[in-house]
LORO-650476 format. One record per residue (C-alpha): residue number from 1; x, y, z; residue in one letter. Coordinates in pm, whole numbers, plus 50000, padded with zeros to 5 digits. Layout:
<sites>
+-----+-------+-------+-------+---+
|   k |     u |     v |     w | r |
+-----+-------+-------+-------+---+
| NUM |     X |     Y |     Z | a |
...
+-----+-------+-------+-------+---+
</sites>
This chain:
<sites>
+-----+-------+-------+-------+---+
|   k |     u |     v |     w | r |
+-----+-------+-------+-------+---+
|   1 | 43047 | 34018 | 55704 | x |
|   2 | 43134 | 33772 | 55995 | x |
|   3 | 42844 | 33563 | 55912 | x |
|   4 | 42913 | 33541 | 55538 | x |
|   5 | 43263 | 33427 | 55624 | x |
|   6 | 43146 | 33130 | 55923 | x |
|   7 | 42897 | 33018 | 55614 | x |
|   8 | 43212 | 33035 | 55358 | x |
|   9 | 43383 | 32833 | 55573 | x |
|  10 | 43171 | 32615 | 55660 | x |
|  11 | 43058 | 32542 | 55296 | x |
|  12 | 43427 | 32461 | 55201 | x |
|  13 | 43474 | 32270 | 55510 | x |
|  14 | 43172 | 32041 | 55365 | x |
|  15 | 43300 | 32036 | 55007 | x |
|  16 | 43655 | 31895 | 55200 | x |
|  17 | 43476 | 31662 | 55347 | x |
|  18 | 43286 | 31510 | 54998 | x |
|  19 | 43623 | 31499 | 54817 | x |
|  20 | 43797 | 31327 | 55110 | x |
|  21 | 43512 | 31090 | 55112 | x |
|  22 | 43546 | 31025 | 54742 | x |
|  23 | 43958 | 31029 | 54738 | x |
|  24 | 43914 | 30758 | 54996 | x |
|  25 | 43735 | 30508 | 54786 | x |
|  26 | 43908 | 30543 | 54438 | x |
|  27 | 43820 | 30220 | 54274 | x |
|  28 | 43478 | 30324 | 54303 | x |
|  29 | 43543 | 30619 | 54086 | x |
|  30 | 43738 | 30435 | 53844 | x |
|  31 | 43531 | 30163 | 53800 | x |
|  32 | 43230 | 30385 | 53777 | x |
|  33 | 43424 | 30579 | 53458 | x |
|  34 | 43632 | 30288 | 53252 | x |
|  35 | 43371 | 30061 | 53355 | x |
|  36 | 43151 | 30124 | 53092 | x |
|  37 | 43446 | 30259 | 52808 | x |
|  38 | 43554 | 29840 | 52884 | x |
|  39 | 43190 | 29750 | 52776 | x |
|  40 | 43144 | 30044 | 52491 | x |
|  41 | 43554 | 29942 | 52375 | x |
|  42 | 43403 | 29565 | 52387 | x |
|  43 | 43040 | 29644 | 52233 | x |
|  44 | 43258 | 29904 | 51966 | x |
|  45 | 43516 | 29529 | 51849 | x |
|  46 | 43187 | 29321 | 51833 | x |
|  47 | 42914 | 29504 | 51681 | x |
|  48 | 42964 | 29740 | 51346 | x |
|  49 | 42620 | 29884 | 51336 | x |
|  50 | 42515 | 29649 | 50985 | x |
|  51 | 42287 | 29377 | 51025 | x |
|  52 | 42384 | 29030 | 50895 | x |
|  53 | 42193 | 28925 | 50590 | x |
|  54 | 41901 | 28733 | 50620 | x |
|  55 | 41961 | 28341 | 50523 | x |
|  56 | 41689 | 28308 | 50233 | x |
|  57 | 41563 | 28014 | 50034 | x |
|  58 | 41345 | 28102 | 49714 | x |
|  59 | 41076 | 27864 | 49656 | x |
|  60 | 41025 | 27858 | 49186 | x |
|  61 | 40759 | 27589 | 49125 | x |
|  62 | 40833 | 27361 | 48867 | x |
|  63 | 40773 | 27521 | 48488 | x |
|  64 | 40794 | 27881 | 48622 | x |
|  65 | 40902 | 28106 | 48350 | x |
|  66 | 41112 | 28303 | 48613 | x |
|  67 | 41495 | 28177 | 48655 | x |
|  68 | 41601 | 27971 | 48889 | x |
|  69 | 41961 | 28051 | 48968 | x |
|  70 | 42072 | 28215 | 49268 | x |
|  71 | 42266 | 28437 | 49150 | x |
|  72 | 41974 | 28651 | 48942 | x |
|  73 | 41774 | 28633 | 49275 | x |
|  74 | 42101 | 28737 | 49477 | x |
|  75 | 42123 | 29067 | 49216 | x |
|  76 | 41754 | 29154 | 49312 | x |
|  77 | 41763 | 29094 | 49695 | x |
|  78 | 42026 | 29330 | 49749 | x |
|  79 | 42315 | 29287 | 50036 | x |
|  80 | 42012 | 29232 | 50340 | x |
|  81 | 41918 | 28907 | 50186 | x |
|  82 | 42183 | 28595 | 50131 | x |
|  83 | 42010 | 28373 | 49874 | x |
|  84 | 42104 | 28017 | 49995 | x |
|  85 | 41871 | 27850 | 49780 | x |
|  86 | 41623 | 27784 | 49477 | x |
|  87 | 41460 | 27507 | 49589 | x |
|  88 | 41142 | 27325 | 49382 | x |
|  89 | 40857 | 27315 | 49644 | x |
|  90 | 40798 | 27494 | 49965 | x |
|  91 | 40793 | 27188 | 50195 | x |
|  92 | 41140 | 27172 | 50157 | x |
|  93 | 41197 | 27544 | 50233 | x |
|  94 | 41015 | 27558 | 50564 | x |
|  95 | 41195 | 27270 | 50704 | x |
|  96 | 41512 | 27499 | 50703 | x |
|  97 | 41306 | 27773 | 50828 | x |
|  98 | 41198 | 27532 | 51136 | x |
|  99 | 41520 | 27426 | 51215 | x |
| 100 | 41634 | 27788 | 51246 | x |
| 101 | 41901 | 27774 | 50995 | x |
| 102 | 41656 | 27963 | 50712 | x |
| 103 | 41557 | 28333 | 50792 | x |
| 104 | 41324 | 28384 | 50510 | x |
| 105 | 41121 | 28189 | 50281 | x |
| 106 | 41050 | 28308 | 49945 | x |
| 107 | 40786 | 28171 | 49713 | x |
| 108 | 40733 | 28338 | 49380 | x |
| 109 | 40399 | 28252 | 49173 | x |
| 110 | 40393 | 27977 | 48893 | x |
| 111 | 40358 | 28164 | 48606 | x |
| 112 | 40355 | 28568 | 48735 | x |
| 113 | 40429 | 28698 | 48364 | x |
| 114 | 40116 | 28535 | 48197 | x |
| 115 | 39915 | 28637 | 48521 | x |
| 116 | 40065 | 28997 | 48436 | x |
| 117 | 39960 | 28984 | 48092 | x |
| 118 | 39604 | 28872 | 48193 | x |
| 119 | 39577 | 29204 | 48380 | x |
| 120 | 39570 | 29045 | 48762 | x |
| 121 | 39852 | 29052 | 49042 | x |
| 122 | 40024 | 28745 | 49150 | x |
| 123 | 40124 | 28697 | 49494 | x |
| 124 | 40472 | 28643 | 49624 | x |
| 125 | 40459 | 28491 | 49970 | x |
| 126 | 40722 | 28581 | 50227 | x |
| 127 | 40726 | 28307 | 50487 | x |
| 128 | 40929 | 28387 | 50833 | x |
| 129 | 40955 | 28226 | 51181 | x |
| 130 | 41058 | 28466 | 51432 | x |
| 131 | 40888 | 28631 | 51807 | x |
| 132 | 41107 | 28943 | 51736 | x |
| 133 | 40865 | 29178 | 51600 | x |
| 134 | 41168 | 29412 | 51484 | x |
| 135 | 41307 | 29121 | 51303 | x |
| 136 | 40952 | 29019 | 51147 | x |
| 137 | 40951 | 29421 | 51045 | x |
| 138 | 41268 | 29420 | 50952 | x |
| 139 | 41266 | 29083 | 50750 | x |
| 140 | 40907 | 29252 | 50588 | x |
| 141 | 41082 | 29546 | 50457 | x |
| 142 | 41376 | 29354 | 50281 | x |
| 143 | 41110 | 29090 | 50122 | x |
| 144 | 40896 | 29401 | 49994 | x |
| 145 | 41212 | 29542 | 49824 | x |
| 146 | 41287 | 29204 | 49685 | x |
| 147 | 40897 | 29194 | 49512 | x |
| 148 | 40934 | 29497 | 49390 | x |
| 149 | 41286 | 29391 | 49242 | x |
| 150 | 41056 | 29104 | 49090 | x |
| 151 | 40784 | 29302 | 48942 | x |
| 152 | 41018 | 29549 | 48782 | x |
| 153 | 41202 | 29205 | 48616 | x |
| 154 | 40853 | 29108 | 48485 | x |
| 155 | 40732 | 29438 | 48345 | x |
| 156 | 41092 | 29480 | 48167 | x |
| 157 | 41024 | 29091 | 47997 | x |
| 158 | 40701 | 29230 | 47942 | x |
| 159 | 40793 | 29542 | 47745 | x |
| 160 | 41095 | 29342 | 47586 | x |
| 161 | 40833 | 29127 | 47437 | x |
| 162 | 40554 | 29447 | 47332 | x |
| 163 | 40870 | 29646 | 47198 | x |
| 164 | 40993 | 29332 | 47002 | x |
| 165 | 40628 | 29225 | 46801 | x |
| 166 | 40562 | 29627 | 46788 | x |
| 167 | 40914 | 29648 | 46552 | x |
| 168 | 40830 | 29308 | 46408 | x |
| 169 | 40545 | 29523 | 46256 | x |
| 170 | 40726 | 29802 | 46149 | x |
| 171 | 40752 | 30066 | 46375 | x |
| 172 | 41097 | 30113 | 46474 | x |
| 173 | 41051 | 30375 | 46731 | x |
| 174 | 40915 | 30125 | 47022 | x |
| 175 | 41221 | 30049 | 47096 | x |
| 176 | 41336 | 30453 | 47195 | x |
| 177 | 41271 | 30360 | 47560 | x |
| 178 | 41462 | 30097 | 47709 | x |
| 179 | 41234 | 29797 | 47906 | x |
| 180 | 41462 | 29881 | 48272 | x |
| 181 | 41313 | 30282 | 48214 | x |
| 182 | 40951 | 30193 | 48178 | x |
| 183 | 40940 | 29946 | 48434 | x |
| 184 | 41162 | 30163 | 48679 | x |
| 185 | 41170 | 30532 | 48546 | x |
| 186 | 41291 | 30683 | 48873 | x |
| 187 | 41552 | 30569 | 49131 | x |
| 188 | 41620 | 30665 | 49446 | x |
| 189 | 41972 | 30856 | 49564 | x |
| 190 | 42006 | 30928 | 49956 | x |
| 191 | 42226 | 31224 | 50050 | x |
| 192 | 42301 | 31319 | 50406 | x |
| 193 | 42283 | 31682 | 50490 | x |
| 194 | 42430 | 31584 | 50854 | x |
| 195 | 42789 | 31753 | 50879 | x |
| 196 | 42902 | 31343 | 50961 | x |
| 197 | 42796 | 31027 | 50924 | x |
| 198 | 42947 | 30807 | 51280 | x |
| 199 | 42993 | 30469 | 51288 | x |
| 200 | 42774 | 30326 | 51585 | x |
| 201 | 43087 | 30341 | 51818 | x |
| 202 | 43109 | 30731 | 51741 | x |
| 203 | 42742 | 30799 | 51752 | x |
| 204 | 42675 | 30641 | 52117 | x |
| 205 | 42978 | 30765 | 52242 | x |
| 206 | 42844 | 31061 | 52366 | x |
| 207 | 42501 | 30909 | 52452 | x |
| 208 | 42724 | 30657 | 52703 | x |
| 209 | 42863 | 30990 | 52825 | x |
| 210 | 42564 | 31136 | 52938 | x |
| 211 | 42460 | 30766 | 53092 | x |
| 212 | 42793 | 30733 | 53255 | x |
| 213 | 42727 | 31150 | 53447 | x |
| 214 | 42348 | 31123 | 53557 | x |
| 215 | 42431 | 30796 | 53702 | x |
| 216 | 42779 | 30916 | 53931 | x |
| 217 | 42618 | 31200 | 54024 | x |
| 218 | 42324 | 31073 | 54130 | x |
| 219 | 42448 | 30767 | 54285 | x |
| 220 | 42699 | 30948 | 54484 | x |
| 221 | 42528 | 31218 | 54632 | x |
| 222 | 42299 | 30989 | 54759 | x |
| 223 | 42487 | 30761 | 54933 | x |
| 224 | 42679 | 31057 | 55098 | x |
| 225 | 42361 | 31227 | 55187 | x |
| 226 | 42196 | 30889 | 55319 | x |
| 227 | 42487 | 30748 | 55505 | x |
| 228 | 42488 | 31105 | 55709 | x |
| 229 | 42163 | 31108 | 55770 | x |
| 230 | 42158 | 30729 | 55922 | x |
| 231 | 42475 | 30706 | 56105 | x |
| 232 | 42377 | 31062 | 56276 | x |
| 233 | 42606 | 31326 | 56115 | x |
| 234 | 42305 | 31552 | 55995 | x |
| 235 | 42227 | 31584 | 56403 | x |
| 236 | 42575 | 31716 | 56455 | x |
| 237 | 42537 | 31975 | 56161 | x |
| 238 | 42221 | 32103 | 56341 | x |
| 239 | 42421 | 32157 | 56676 | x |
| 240 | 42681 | 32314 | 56457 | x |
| 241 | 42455 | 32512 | 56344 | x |
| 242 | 42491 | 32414 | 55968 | x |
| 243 | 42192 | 32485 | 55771 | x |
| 244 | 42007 | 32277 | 55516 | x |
| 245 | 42072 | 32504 | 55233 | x |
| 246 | 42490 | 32512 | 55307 | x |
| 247 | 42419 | 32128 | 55323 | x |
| 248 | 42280 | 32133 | 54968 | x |
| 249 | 42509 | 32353 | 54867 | x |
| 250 | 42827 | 32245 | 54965 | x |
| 251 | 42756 | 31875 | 54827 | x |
| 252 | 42617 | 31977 | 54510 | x |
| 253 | 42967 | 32237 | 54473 | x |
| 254 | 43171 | 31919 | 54558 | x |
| 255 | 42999 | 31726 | 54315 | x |
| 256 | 42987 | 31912 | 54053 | x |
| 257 | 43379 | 31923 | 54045 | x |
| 258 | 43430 | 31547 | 54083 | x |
| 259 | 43154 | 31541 | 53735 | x |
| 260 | 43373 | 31790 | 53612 | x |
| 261 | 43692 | 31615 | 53639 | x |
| 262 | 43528 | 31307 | 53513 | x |
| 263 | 43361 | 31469 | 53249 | x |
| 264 | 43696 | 31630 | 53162 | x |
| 265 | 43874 | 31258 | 53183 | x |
| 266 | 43575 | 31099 | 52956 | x |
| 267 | 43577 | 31382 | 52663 | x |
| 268 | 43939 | 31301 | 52653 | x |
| 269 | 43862 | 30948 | 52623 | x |
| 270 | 43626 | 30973 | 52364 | x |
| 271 | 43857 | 31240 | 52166 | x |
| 272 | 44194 | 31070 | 52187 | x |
| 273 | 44095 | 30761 | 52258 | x |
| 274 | 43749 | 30685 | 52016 | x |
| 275 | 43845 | 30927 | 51721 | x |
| 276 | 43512 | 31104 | 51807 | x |
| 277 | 43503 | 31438 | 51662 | x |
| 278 | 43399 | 31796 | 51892 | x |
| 279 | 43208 | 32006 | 51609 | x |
| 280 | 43074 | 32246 | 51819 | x |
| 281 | 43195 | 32511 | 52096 | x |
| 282 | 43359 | 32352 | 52388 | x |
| 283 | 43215 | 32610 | 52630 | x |
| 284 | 42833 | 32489 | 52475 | x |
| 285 | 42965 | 32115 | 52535 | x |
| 286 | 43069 | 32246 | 52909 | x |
| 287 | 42753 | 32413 | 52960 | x |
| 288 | 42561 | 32119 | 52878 | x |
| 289 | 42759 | 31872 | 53118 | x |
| 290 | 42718 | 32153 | 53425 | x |
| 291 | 42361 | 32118 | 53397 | x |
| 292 | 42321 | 31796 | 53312 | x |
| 293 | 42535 | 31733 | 53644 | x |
| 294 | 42329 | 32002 | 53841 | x |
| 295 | 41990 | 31809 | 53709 | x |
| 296 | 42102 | 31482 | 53851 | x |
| 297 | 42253 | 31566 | 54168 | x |
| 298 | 41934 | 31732 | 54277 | x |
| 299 | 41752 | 31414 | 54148 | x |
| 300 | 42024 | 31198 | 54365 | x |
| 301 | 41946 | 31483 | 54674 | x |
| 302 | 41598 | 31388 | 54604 | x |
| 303 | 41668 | 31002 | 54640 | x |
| 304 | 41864 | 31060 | 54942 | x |
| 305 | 41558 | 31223 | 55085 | x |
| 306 | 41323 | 30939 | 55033 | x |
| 307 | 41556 | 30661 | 55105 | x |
| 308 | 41581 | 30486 | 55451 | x |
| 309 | 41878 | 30334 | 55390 | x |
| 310 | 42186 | 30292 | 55122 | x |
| 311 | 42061 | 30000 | 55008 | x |
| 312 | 41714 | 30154 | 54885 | x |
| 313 | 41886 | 30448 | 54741 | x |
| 314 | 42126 | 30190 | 54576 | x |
| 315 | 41832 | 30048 | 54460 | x |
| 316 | 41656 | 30380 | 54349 | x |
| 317 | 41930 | 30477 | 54152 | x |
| 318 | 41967 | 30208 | 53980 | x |
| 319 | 41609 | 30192 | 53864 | x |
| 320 | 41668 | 30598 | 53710 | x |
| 321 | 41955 | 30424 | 53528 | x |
| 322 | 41742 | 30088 | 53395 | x |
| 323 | 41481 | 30386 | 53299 | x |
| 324 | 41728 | 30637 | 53143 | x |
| 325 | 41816 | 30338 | 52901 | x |
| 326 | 41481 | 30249 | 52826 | x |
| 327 | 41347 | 30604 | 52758 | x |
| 328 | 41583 | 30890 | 52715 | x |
| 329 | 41636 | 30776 | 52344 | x |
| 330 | 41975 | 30568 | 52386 | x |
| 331 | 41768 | 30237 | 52256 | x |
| 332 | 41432 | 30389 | 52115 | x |
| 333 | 41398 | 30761 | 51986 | x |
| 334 | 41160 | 30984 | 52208 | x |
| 335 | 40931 | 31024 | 51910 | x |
| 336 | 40856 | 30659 | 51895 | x |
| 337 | 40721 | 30640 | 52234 | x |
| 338 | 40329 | 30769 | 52319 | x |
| 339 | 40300 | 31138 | 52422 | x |
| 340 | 40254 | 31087 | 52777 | x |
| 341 | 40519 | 30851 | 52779 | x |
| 342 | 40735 | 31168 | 52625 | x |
| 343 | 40669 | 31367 | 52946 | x |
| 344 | 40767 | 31123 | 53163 | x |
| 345 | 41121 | 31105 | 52945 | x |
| 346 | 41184 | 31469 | 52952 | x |
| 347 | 41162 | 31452 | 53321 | x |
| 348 | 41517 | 31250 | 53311 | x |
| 349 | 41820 | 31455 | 53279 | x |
| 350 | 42005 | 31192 | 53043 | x |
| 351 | 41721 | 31271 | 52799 | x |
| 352 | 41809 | 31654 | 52748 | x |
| 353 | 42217 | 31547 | 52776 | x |
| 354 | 42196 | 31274 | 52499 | x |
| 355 | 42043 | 31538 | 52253 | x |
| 356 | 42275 | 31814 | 52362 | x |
| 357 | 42601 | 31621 | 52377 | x |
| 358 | 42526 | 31445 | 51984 | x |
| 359 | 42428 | 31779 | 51864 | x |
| 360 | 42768 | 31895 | 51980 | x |
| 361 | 43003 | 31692 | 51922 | x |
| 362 | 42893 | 31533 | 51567 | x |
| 363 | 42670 | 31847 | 51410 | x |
| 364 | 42843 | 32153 | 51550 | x |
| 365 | 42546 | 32313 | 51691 | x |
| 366 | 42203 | 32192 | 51807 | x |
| 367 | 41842 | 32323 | 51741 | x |
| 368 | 41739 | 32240 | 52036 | x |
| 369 | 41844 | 32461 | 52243 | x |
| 370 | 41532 | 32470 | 52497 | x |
| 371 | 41692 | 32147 | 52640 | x |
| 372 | 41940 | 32357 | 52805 | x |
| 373 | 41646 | 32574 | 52985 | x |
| 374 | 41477 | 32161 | 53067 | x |
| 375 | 41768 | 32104 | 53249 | x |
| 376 | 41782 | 32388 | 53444 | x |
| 377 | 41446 | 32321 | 53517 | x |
| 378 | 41481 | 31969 | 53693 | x |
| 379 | 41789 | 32132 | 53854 | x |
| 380 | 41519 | 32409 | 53988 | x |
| 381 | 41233 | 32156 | 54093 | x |
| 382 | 41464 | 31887 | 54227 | x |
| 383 | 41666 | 32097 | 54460 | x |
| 384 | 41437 | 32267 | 54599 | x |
| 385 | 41255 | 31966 | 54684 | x |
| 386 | 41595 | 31814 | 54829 | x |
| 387 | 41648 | 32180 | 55091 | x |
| 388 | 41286 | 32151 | 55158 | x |
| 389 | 41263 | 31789 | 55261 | x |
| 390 | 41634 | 31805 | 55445 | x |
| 391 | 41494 | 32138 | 55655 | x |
| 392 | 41211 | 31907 | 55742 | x |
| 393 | 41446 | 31653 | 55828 | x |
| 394 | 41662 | 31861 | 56042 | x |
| 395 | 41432 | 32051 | 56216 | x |
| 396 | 41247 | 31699 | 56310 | x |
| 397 | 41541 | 31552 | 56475 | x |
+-----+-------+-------+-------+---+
</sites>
């Protein structure tokens, strides 16, 4: 009973000492929370999740039987393309598509009704200038739609004409289908079965969340855990005697209630502050940032481990947080990446949290619920690692 109470005591006496350490040095705390809400407020005023239209010049050779105002062209495009321009010849077109103030060039066939009468396909060219390949994809898909637009125009003339010379003969029931059915007889109607539809700000807002935790909890830890090991603390501990395990365990109990309180402060933020919505059970939402902040601080106990100094774990941690971006889904969605490239991005904690927090807060629920038992996982594997390598450690020096 003695013992239990000595290794109480001196857990809490380690958990003082984190929280001093972190009371101490506020502004790095603050900055590391309403730092990026100052970006995600900025990036929130200056982006609103639609893409400008396109600039687009349509190139109608001379005697094309197709019109040649903007506006008709405008109607077909739809709101991703801005029709600038009709212009005569292509030469013309291009030059605005060199200097960079074109997006897309457009350039319908001469005569595409006649070649549709004759039975054969004409070719509309779509004509960009861009290294972005999600642009040149992007720009693809909107100048597909616009053909298609085009085609359906030339099959309705087409019919107009066959349903005209058909009553012009004397069979008044050509006309029982109009031209704009047999050239387009279905449409498409998207419904949403998601409980919400968030704007962008709403929809990353949790994503930032889980960014903002993995990175203060592993970045913290780290440092503490480094900075003790090179400026000699760790050899006190051993005369102490303080184990690795109450080492480990009073820093990631110290920890885990500074993520708290931040996570606390940030759900607030994004609540009150955002107009972001919590679906789902707060106690699933709490469950989720515990182990999310578990996973990462034994990743950051890991870093401390391997690092030599503050500035490599600095340096460490700052490479998890270029490759949480990258590959946890906040830019690209896991499915789009290879399958080995999958496993590497479930190893990240963010990964798991991103799904989990979304799921939450926008649908109410989540069908993922594994991604609870992945986190608990890395939280397994990584601090075990961390009390293995920090015994090591300790009984070295």
């Amino acid at each position: 009973m003695r013992a239990l109470l000595t290794m109480i005591q001196r857990l809490l006496a380690i958990v003082g000492k984190e929280l001093v350490e972190v009371v101490r040095r506020p502004g790095a705390l603050v900055s590391l929370v309403f730092g990026p809400f100052l970006i995600m407020a900025l990036f929130g005023l200056g982006y609103d999740g639609y893409r400008r239209p396109l600039e687009t010049v349509v190139v109608v050779p001379p005697g094309s039987s197709i019109p040649t105002d903007t506006d008709s062209y405008q109607k077909l495009a739809g709101p991703g393309l801005h029709i600038a321009a009709v212009v005569p010849d292509t030469a013309t077109a291009e030059k605005g598509l060199a200097a960079g103030t074109t997006d897309v060039v457009v350039v319908t066939p001469p005569d595409p009704a006649g070649t549709f009468k004759s039975g054969q396909q004409s070719v509309i060219e779509v004509v960009i200038n861009t290294i972005d390949p999600i642009r040149a994809d992007y720009a693809s898909h909107l100048a597909s739609n616009l053909s298609s637009a085009v085609n359906q125009t030339i099959i309705t003339k087409a019919v107009e004409e066959g349903q005209g010379v058909a009553l012009a003969k004397g069979q008044p029931d050509a006309a029982k289908i109009p031209p704009e059915v047999v050239a387009a007889p279905t449409r498409a109607e998207l419904r949403n079965a998601a409980p919400t539809e968030p704007k962008v700000l709403a929809y990353y807002g949790p994503a930032v969340l889980a960014l903002i935790l993995q990175h203060l909890a592993i970045t913290l830890i780290a440092l503490a855990l480094v900075r003790e090991r090179t400026s000699g603390v760790i050899e006190l501990f051993r005369v102490g005697p303080v184990h690795a395990g109450e080492i480990i365990i009073g820093k990631v109990f110290a920890y885990l209630l500074i993520g708290g309180l931040v996570a606390a402060i940030t759900i607030t933020l994004l609540i009150v502050g955002f107009g972001i919505p919590l679906l789902g059970d707060p106690v699933s939402l709490a469950a989720a940032v515990a182990l999310l902040l578990l996973a990462s601080l034994g990743i950051g106990l890991v870093v401390a481990i391997i690092s030599d100094s503050e500035r490599q774990a600095v340096q460490l941690s700052l490479l998890l947080l270029l490759a949480s971006v990258f590959f946890s889904g906040f830019v690209v969605a896991i499915s789009e990446f290879a399958p080995a490239i999958r496993v590497l991005a479930y190893t990240l904690p963010v990964t798991h949290g991103i799904r989990l927090f979304q799921d939450i807060m926008l649908r109410g629920t989540t069908t993922q619920a594994w991604e609870y038992g992945a986190l608990a996982i890395i939280a397994g594997v990584t601090l075990t690692i961390a009390w293995l390598g920090l015994r090591r450690g300790m009984a070295r020096a």
